[in-house]
N, C-alpha and C positions, 0 to 999 in steps of 0.2 A: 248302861253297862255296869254292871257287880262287879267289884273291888277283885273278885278272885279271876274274871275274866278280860284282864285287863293287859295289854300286849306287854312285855320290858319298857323302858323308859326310851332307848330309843332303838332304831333297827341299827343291825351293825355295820352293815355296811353294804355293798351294789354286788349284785346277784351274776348280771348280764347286763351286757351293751349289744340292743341291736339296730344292726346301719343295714343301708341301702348302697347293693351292688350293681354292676353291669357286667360283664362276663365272668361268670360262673367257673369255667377253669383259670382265667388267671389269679382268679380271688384264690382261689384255692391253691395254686403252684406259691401263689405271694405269701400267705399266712402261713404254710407248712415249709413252703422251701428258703424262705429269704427270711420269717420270722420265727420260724422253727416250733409253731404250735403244734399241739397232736388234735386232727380232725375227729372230733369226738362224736357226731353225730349228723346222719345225713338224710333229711325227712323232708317237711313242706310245711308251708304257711297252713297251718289250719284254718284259718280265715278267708284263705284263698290256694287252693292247693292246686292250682296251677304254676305254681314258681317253687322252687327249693326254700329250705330253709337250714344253711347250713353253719355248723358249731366248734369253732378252733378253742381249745383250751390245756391245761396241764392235762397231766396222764388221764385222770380220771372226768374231766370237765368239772374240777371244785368249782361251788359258788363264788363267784368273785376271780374266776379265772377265764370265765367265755367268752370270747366277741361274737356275737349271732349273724347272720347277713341272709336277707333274703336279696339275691341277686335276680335282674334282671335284663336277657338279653336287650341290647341296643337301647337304655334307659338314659332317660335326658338327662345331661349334667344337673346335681343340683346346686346350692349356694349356700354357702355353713351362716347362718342366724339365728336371730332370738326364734325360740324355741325349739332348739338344736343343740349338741355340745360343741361346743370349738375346739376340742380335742378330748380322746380317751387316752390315757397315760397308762403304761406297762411301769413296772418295778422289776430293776435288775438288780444283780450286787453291786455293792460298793466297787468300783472302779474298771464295770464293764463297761461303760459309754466307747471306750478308744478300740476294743474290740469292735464293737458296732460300727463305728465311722467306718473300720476297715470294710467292713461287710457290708457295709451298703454304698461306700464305694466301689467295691468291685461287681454289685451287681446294678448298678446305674441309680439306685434310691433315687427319690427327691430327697434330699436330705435339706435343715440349714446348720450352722454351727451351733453348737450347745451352748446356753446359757446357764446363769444361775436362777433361781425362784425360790421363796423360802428361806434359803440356805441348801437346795440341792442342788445336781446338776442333772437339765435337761437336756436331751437332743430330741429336737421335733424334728417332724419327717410326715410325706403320704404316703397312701397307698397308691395302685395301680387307679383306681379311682378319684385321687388327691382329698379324700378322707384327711385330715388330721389328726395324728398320731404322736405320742412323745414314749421317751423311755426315760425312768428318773432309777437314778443310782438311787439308793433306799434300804432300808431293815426289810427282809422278807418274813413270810410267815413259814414255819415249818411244813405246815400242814399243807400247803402246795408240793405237789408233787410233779418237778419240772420234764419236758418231755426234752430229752436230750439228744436224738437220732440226726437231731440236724446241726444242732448247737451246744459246743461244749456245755458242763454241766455248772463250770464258776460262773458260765457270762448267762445263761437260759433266763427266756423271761419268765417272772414267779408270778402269773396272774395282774389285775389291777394294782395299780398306784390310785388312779379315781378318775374324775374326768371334770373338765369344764364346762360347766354350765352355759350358756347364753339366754336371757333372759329378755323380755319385752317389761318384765313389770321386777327389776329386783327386790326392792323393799315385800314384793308380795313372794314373790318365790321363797327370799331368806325365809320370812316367817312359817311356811311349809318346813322347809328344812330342819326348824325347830322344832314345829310339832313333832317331826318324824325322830327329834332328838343329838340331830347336828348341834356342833357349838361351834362357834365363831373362835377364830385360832388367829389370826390377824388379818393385816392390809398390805399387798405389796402392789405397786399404781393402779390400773383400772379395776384389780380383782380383791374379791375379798375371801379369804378360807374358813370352810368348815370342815370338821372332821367328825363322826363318829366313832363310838367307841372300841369297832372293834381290831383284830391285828391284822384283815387284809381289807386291802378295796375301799381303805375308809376316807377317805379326799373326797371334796368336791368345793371345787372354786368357780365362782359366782361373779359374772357379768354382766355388762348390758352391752345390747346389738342389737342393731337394724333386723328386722325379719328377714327369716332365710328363706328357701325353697326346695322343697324337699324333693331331692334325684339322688340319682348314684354319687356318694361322696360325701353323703352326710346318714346322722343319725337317724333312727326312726323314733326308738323309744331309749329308756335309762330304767333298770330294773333294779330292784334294793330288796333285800334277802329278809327271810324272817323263819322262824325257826318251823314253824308247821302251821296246819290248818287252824288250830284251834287260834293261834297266835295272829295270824294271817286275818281271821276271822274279828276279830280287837280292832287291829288296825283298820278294818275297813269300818267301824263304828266310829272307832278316835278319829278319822279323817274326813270323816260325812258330818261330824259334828262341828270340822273345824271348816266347812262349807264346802267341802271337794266333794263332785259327783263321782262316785267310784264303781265299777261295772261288780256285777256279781262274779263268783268265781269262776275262774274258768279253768279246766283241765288240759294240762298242756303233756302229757304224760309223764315226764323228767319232775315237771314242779306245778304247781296250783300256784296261781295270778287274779289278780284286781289290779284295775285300771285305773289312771286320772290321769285330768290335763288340770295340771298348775296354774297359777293364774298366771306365769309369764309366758307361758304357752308349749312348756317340754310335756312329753307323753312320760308319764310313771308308770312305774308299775313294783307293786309287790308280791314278789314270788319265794314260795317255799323252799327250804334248801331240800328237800328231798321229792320224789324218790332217790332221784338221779340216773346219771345214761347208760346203767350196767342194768336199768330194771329188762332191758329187750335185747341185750347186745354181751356178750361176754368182754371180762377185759381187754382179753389181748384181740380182739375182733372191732371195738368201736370203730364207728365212720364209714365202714366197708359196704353194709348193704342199706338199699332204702328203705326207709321203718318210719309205716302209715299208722297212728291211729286204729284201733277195732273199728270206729265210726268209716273211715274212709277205704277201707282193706279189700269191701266189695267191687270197689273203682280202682284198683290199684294197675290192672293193667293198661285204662282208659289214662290215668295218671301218671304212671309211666312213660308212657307214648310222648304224653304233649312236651315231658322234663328233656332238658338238652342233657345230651352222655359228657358226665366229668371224667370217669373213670380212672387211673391215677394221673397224679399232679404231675406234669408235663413238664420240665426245665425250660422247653421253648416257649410256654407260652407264660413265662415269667415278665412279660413285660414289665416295667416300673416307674416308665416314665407320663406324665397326663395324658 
């Protein structure tokens, strides 16, 4: 690697989180109606485009603002462990948690009572899935752009806070973490914090756990942003060096990725902040139709067929309890 082709010091912070769902419309009535995201994008597993693959985020789906889901009808519960997050955290304003209590007691949440961590406050919660979720009151970044048609615009969630880790190997994961340019921020009892440098999405707290099982309800992978191809292209030398097997690039249309599995056994991935999801979609239109791939567009009626109809997000089928 040449001095001039060398990524920044380190990535700034998490791209995307994508988890594993089980019905398709409640995921969808839960994150846009009860969480107030804007469904930014509505396509498929390119890896398998048999299943959806769908994208709740700010107005525009910013980096560091999407939770992904490829949901699957009638999928076996799975079990949050090492090599899983034990939870992905939102960032509200300062003193929106009491707002939320309301709001998700009035639509049945699993909720528990808010904590402190750090010095912030938390309120954890699941999904309809019982995913692991929190919202941490916090500094947001400007540059999110909150979707507010559901949720006033002081309390709207501003993209990631970060997420936790669970880990099989943590002494091996931290040290990935630093390659990628995290630093160690402290201790508070079984976790320990990193943060990267940059203003959004930049957390991630680091544990150990018993191996999970991956079903509906937990994570699949943890995605970390980096600024383009060329930089993209760095990182996957600095990372193969530091003994991670990394997949070649892959074209996802929204952003370009490379893969790894850590040694404590989470799925990485580094993905480009651009194009992004206005390249197929206008803005006032995102989420609305489904949007194949040129590669997959010959199948798109055979692909059609097999996808179950979400059509709009249903109040009824808000379920929110396990």
């Amino acid at each position: 690697m040449t001095p001039d082709s060398r990524p920044e010091p380190a990535v700034p912070g998490i791209h995307h989180v994508t988890a594993i769902a089980g019905d398709p419309r409640k995921n969808r009535a839960f994150y846009t109606g009860t969480l107030g995201l804007r469904f930014v994008k509505r396509t498929v597993n390119f890896d398998d485009p048999g299943t959806y693959h769908l994208y709740y985020g700010d107005e525009v789906g910013t980096p560091g603002t999407a939770l992904t889901f490829f949901p699957f009808e009638g999928a076996r519960q799975g079990r949050v462990g090492a090599g899983q997050t034990g939870a992905t955290a939102f960032v509200i304003p300062e003193g929106a948690i009491d707002y939320w209590i309301d709001r998700f007691d009035e639509r049945g949440v699993d909720r528990e009572d808010p904590i402190e961590r750090f010095g912030e406050r938390v309120l954890p919660f699941r999904d309809p899935d019982s995913q692991p979720l929190e919202l941490i009151e916090g500094a947001t970044d400007e540059a999110v752009r909150p979707w507010t048609e559901e949720v006033p615009e002081a309390s709207a969630i501003r993209g990631f806070h970060g997420v936790t880790l669970l880990s099989g190997d943590v002494e091996a994961t931290a040290r990935v973490l630093e390659t990628m340019g995290y630093e160690q921020r402290g201790e508070e009892g079984d976790r320990t914090r990193y943060r990267a440098p940059g203003d959004r999405a930049a957390v991630v707290d680091l544990a150990g756990a018993d191996r999970g099982v991956q079903g509906a309800g937990t994570v699949h992978h943890v995605a970390f942003r980096t600024a383009d191809g060329e930089s993209q292209q760095a990182w996957r030398e600095r990372l193969t060096d530091a003994g991670m097997r990394v997949t070649e690039v892959k074209d996802r249309r929204y952003f370009r990725s490379v893969y790894f599995r850590e040694p404590g056994g989470v799925l990485f991935e580094i993905a480009t902040e651009g194009p992004g999801f206005t390249r197929d979609e206008g803005l006032d239109d995102l989420g609305e139709e489904l949007k194949l791939p040129p590669w997959l567009e010959n199948d798109r009626e055979a692909i059609a067929a097999d996808l179950p109809a979400i059509g709009d997000a249903d109040p009824e089928a808000e379920v929110t309890g396990r």
